[in-house]
DSSP file (Angstrom, degrees, kcal/mol; ACC not computed):
  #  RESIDUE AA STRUCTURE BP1 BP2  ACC     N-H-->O    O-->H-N    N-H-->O    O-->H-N    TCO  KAPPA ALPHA  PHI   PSI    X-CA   Y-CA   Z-CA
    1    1 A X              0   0    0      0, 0.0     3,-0.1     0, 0.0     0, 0.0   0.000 360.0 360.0 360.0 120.7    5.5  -10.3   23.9
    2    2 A X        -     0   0    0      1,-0.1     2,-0.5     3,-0.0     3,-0.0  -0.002 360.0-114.5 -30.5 131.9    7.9   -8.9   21.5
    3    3 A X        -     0   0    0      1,-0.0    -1,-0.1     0, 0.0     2,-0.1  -0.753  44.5-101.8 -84.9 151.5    6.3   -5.9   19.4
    4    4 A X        -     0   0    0     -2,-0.5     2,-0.2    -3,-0.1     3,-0.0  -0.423  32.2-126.3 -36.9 115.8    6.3   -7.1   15.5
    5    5 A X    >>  -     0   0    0     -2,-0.1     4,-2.4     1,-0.1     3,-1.7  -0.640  23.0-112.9 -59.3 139.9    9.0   -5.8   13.2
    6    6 A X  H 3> S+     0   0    0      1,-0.3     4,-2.7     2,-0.3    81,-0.1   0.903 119.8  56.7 -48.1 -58.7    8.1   -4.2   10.1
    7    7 A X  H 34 S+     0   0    0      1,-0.2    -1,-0.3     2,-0.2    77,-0.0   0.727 114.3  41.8 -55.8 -11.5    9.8   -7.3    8.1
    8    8 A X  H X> S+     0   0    0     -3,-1.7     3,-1.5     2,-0.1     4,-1.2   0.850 108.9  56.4-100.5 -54.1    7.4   -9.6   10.1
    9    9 A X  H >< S+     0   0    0     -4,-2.4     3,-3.8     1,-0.3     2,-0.7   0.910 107.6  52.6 -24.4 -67.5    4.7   -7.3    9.7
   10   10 A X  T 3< S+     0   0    0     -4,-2.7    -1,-0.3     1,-0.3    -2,-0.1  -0.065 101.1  54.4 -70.3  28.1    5.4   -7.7    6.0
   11   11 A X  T <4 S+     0   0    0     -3,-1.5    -1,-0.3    -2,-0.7    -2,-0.2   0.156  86.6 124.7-160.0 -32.2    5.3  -11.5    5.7
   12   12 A X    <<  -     0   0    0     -3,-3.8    26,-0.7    -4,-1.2    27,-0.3  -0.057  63.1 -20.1 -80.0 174.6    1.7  -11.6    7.3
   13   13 A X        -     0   0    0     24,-0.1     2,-0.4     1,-0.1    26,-0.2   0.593  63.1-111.8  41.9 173.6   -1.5  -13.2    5.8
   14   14 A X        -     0   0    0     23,-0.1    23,-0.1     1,-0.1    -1,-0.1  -0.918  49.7 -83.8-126.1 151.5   -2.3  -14.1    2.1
   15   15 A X        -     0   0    0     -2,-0.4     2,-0.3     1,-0.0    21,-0.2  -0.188  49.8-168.0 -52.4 145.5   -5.0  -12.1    0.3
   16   16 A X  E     -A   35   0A   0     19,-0.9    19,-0.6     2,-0.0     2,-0.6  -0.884  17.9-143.7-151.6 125.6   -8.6  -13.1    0.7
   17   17 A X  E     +A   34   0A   0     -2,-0.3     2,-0.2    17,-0.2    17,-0.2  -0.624  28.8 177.8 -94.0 139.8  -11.9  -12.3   -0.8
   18   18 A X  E     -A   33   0A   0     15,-4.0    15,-4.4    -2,-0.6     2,-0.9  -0.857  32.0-111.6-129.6 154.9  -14.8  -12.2    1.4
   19   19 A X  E     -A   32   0A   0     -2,-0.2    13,-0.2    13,-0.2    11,-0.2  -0.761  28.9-136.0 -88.6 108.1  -18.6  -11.4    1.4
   20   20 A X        -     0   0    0     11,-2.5    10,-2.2    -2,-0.9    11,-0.3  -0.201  15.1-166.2 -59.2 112.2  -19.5   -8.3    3.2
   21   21 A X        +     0   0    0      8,-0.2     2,-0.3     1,-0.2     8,-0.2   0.587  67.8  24.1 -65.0 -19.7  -22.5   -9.3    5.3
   22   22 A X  S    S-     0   0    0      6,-0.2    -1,-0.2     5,-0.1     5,-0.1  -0.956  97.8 -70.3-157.7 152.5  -23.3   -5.7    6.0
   23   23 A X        +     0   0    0     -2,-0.3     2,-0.3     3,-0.1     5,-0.2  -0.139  56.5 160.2 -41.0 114.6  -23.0   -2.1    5.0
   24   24 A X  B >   -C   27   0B   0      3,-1.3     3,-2.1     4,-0.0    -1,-0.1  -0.970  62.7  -5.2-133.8 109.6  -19.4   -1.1    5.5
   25   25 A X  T 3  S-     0   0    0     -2,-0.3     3,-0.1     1,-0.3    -2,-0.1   0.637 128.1 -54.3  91.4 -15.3  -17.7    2.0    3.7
   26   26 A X  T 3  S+     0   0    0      1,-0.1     2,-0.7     0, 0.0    -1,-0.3   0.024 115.4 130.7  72.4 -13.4  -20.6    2.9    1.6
   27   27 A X  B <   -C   24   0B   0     -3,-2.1    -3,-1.3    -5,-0.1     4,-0.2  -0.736  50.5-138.4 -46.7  80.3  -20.2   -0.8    0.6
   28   28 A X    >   -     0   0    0     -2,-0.7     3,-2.1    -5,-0.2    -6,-0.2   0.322  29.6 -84.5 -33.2 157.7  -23.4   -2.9    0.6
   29   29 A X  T 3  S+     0   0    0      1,-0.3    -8,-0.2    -8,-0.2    -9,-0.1  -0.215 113.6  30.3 -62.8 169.4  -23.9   -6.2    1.7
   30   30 A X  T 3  S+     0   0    0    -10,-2.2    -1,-0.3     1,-0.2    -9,-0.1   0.444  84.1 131.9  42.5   0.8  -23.0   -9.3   -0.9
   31   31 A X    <   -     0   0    0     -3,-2.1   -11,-2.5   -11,-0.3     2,-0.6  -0.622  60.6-135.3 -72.0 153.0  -20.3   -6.8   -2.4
   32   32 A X  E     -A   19   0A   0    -13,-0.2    38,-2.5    -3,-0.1    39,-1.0  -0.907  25.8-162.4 -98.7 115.4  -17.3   -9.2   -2.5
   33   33 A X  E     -Ab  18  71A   0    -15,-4.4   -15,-4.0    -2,-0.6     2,-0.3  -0.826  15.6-122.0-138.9 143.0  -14.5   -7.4   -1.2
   34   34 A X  E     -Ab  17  72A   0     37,-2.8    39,-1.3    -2,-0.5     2,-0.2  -0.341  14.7-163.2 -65.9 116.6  -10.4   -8.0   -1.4
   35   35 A X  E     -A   16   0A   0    -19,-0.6   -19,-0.9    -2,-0.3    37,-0.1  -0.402  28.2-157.9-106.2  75.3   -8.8   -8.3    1.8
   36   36 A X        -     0   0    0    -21,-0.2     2,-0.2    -2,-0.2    -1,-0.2   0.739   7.3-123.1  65.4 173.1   -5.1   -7.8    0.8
   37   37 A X     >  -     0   0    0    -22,-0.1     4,-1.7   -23,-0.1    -1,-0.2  -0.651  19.5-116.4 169.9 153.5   -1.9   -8.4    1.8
   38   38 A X  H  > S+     0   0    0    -26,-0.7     4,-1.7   -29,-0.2     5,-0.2   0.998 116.9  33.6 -31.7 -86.7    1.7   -7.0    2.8
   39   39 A X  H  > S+     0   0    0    -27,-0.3     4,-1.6     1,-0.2    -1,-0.2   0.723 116.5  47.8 -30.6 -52.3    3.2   -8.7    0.1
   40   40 A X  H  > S+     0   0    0      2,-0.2     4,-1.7     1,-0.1    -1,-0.2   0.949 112.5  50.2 -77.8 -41.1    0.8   -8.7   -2.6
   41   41 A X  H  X S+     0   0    0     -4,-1.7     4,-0.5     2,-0.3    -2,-0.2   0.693 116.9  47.9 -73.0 -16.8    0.0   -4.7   -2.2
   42   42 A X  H  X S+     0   0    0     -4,-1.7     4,-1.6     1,-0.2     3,-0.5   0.887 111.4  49.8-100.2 -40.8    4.5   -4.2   -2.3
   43   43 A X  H >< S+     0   0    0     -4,-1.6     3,-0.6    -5,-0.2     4,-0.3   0.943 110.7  46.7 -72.7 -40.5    4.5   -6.4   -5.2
   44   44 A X  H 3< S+     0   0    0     -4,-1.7     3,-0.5     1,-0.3    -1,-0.2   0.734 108.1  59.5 -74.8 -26.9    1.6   -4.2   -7.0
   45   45 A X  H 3< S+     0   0    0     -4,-0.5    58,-0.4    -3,-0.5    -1,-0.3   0.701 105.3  45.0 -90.0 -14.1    3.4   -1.1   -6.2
   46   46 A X  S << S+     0   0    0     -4,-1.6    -2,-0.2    -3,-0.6    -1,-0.2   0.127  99.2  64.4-104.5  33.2    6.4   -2.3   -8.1
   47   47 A X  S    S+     0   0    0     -3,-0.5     2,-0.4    -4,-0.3    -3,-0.2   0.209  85.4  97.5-116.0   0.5    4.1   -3.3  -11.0
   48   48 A X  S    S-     0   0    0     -3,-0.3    55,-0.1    55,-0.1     3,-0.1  -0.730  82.7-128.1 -80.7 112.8    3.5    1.3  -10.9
   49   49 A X    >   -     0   0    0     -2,-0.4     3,-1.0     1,-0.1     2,-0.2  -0.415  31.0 -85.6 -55.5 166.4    6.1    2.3  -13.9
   50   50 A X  T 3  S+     0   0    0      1,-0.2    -1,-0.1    -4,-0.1     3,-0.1  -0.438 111.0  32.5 -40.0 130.2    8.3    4.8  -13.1
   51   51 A X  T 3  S+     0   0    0      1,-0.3     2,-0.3    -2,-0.2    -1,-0.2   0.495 101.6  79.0  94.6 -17.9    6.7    8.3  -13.7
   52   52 A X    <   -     0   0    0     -3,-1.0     2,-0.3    -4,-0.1    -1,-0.3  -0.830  53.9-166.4-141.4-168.9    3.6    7.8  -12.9
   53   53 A X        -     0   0    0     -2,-0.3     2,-0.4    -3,-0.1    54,-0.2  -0.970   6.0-156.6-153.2 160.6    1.4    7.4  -10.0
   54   54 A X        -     0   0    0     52,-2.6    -2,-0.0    -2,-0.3    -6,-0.0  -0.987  29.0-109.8-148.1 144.4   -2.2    6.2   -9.4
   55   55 A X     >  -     0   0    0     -2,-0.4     4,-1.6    53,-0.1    -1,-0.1   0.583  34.2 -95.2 -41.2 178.7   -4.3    7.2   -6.4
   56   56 A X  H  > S+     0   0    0      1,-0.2     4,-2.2     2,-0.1     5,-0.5   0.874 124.2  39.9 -94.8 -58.0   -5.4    5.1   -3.5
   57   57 A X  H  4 S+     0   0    0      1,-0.2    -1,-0.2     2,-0.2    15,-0.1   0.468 113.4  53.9 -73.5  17.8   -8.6    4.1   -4.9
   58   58 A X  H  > S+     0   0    0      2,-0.1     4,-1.1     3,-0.1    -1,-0.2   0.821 113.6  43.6 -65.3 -51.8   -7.3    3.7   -8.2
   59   59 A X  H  X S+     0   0    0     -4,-1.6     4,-3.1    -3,-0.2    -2,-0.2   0.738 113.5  48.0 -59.7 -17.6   -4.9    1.5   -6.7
   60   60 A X  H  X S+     0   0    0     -4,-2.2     4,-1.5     1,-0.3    -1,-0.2   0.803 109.1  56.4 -86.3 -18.0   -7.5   -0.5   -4.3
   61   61 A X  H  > S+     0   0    0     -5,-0.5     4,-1.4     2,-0.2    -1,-0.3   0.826 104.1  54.9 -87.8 -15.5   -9.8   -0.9   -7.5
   62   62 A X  H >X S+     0   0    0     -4,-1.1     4,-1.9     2,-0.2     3,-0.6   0.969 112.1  49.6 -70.2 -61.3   -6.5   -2.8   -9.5
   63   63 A X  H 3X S+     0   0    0     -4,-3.1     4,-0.6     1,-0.3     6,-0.2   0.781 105.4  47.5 -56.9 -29.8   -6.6   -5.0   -6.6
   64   64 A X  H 3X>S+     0   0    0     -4,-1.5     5,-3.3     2,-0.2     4,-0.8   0.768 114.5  49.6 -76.2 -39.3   -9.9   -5.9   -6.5
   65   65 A X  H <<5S+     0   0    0     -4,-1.4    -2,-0.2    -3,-0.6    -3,-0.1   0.741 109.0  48.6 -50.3 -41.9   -9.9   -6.6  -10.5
   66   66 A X  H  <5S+     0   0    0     -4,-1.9    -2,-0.2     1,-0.1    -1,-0.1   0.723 116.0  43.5 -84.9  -5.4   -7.0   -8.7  -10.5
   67   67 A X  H  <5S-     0   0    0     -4,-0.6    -2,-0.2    -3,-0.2    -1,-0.1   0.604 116.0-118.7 -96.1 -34.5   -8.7  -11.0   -7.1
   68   68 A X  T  <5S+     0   0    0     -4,-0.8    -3,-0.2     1,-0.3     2,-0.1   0.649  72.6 133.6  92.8  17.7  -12.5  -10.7   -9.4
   69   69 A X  S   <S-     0   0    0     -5,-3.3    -1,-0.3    -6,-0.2   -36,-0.2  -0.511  73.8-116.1-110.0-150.1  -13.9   -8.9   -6.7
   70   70 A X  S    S-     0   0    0    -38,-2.5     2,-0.2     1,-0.3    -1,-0.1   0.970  87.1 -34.8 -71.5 -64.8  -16.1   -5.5   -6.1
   71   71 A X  E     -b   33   0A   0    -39,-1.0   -37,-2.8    -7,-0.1     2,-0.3  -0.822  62.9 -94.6-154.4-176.0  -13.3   -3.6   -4.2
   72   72 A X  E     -b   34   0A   0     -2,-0.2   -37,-0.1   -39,-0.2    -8,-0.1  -0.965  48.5 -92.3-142.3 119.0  -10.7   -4.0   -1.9
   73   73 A X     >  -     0   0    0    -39,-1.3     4,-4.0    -2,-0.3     5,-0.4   0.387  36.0-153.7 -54.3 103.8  -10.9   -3.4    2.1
   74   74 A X  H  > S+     0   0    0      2,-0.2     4,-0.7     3,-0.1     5,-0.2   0.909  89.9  50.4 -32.4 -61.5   -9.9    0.5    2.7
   75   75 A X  H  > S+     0   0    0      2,-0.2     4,-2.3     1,-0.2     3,-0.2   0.959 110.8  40.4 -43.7 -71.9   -8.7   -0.1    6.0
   76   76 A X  H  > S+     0   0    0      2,-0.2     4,-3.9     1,-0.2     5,-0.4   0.930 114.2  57.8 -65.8 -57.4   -6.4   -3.1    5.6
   77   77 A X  H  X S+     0   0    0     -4,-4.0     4,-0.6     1,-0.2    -1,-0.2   0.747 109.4  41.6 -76.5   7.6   -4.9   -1.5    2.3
   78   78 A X  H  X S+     0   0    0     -4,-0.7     4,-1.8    -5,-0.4    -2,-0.2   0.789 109.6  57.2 -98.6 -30.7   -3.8    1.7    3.8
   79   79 A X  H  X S+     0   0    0     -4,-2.3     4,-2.5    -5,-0.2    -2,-0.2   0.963 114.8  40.1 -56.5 -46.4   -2.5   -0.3    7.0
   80   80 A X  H  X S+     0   0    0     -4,-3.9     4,-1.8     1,-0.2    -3,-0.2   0.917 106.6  62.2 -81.4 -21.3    0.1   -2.7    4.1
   81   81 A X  H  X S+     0   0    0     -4,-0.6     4,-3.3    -5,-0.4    -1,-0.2   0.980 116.2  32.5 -55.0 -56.0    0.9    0.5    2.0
   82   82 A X  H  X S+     0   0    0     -4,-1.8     4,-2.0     1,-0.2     5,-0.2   0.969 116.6  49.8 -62.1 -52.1    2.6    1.6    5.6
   83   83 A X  H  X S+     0   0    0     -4,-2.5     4,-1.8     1,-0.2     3,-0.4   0.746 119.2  46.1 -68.0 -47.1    3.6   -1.7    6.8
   84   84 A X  H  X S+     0   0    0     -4,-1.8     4,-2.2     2,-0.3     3,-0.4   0.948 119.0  39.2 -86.7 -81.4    5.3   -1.7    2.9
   85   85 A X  H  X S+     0   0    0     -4,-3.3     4,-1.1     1,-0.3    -1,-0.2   0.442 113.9  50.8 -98.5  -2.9    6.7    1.6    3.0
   86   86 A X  H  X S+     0   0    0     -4,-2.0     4,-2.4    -3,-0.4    -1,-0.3   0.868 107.3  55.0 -55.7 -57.0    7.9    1.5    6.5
   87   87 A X  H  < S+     0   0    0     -4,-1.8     4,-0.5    -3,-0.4     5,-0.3   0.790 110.7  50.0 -22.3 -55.5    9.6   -1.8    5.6
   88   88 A X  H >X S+     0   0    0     -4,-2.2     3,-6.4     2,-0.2     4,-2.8   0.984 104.5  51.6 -60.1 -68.0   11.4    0.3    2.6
   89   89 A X  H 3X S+     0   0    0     -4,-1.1     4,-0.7     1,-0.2     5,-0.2   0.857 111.2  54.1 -37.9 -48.3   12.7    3.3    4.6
   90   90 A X  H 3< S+     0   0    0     -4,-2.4    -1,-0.2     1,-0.2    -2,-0.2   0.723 115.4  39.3 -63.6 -11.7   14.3    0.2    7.1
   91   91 A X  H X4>S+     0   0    0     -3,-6.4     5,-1.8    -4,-0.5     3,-1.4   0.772 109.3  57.2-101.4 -31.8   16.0   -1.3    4.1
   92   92 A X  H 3<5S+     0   0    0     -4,-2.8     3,-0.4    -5,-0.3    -2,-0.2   0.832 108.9  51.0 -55.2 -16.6   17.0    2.0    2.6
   93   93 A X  T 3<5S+     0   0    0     -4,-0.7    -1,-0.2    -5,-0.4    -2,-0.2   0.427 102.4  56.4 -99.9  13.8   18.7    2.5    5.9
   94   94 A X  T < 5S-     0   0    0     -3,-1.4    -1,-0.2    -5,-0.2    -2,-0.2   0.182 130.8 -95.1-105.7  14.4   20.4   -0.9    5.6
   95   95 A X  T   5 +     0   0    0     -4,-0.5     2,-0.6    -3,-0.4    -3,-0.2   0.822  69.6 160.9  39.4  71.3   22.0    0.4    2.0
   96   96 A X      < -     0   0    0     -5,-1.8    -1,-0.3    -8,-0.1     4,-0.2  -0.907  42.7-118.4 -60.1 104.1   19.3   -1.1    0.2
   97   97 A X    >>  -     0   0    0     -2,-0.6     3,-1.7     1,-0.1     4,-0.6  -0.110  23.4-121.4 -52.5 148.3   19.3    0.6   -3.5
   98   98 A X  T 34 S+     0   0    0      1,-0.3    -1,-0.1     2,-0.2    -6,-0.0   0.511 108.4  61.3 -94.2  28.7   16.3    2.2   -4.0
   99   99 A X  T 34 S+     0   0    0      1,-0.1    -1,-0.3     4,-0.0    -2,-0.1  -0.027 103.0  62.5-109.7  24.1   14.9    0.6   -7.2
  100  100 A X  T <4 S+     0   0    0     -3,-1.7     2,-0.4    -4,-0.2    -2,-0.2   0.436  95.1  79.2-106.6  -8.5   15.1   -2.6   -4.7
  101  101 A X  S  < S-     0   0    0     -4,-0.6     2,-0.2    -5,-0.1   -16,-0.1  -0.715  95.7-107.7 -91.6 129.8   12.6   -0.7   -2.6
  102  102 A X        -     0   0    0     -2,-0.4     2,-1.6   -18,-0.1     3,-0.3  -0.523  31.8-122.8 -43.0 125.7    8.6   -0.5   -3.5
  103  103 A X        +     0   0    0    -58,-0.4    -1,-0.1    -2,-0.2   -55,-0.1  -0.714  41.0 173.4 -79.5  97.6    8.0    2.8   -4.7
  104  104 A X  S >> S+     0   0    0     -2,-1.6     4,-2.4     1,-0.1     3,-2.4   0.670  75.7  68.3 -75.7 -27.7    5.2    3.5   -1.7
  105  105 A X  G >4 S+     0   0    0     -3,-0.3     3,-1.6     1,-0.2     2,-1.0   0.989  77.6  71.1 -75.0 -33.9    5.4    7.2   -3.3
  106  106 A X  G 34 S+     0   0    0      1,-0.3   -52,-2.6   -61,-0.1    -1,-0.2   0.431 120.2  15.1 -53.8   4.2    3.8    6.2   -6.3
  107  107 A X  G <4 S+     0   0    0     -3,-2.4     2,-1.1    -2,-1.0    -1,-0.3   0.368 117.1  75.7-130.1 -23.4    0.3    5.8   -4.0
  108  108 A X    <<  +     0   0    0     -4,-2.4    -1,-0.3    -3,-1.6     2,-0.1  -0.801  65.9 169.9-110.4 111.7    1.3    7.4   -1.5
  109  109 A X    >   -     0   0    0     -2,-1.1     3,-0.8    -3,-0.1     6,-0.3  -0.576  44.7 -98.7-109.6 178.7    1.3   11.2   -2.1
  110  110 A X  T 3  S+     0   0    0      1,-0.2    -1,-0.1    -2,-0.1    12,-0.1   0.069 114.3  51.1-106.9  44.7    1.8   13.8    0.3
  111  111 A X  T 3  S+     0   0    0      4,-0.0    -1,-0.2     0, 0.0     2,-0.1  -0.175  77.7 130.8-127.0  24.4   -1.6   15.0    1.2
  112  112 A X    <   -     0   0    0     -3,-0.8     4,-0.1     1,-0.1    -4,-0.0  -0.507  64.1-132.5 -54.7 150.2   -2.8   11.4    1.9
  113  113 A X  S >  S+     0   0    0      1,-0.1     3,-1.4     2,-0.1     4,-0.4   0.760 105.6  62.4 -59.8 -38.6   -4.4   11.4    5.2
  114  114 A X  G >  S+     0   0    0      1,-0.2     3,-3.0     2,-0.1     4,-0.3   0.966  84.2  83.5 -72.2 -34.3   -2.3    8.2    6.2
  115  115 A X  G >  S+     0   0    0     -6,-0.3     3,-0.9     1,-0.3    -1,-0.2   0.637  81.2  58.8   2.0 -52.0    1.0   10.3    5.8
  116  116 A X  G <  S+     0   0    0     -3,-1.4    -1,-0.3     1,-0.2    -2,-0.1   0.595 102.0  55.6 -90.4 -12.5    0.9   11.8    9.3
  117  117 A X  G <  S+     0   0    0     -3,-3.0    -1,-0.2    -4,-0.4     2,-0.2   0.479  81.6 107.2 -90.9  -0.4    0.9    8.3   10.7
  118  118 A X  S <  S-     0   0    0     -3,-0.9     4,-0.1    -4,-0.3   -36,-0.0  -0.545  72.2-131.9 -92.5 150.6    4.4    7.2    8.7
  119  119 A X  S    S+     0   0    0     -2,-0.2     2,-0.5     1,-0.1    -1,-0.1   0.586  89.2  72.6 -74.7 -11.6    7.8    6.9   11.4
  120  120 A X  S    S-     0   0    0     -5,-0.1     4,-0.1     1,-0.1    -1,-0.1  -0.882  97.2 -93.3-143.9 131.6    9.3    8.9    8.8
  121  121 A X    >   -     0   0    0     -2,-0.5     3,-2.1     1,-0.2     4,-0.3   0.134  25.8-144.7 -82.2 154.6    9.4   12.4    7.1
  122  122 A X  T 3  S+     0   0    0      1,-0.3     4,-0.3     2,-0.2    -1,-0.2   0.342  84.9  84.4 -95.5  11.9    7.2   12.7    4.3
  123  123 A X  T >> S+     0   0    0      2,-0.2     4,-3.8     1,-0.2     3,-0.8   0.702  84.2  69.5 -59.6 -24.8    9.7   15.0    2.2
  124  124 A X  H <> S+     0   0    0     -3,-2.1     4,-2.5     1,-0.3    -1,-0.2   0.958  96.0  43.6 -72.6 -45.1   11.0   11.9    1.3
  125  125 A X  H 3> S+     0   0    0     -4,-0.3     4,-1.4     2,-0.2    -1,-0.3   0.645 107.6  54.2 -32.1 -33.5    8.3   11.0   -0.6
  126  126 A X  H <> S+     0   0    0     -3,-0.8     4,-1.3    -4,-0.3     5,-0.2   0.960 107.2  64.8 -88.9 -52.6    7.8   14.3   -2.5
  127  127 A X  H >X S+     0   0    0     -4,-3.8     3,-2.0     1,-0.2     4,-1.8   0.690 104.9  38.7 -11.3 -89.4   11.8   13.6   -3.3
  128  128 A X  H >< S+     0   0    0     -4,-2.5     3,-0.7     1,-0.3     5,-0.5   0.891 116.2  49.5 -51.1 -61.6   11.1   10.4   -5.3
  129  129 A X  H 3<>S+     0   0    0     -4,-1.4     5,-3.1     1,-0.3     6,-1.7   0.748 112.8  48.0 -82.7  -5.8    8.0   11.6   -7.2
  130  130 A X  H <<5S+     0   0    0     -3,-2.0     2,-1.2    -4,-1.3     3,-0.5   0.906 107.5  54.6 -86.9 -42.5    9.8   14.9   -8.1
  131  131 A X  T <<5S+     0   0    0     -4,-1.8    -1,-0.3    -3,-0.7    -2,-0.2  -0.119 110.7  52.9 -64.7  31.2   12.8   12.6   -9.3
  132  132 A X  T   5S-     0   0    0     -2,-1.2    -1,-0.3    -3,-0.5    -2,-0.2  -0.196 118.3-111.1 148.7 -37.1    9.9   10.8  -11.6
  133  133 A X  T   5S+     0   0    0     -3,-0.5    -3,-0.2    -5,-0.5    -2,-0.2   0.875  86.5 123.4 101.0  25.9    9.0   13.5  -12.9
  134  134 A X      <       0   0    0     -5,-3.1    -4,-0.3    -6,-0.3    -5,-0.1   0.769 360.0 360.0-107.0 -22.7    5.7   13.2  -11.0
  135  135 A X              0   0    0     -6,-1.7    -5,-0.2    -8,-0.1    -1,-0.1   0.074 360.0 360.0-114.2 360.0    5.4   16.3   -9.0
């Protein structure tokens, strides 16, 4: 079996809110919690103005408001933020402009933990948010 390409990667599953049956996260049981998507989490990062920038649990609590639930699965959104900003770097190397790209830095700063796990060096990142005026 073929491994997955980041553009297949990005295509999977549709967001879904679920009831946590047990303490997960610091999360109790009954919180109702956002499971995501590729897709929905690249569209939410180009809903970020230019210039400014909002955390990861700022950003996971946006998702979780606009779905009606508690919060939104830690795990799974730090997995589509890569799958999302891996996906950019491959079109940016396919001359994709980059206001066609999700701005992944605008979450993704560079002392996230998830950083050290991106194919790709994270300078680029400080790049765009200094070109924003954000760092």
């Amino acid at each position: 079996m073929a491994k997955k390409t980041w553009a297949q990667k990005r295509e999977a599953g549709n967001p879904e809110v679920v009831v946590m049956q047990k303490l997960m996260w610091g999360m109790p049981p009954g919180t109702k919690l956002l499971i995501s998507s590729p897709r929905e989490v690249e569209a939410a990062l180009f809903a970020i103005p230019r210039g400014t920038t909002l955390s990861l649990p700022e950003f996971r609590a946006q998702l979780a408001t606009a779905h009606g639930a508690d919060a939104t699965c830690p795990m799974t959104t730090s997995m589509f933020l890569r799958i999302v900003a891996e996906y950019g770097m491959e079109q940016l190397a396919k001359g994709v402009k980059i206001d066609q790209v999700a701005p992944f830095w605008r979450v993704i700063s560079p002392q996230e933990k998830m950083v050290a796990k991106l194919t790709f060096d994270p300078s680029f990142s400080l790049a765009q948010r200094i070109a924003e005026g954000i760092d």
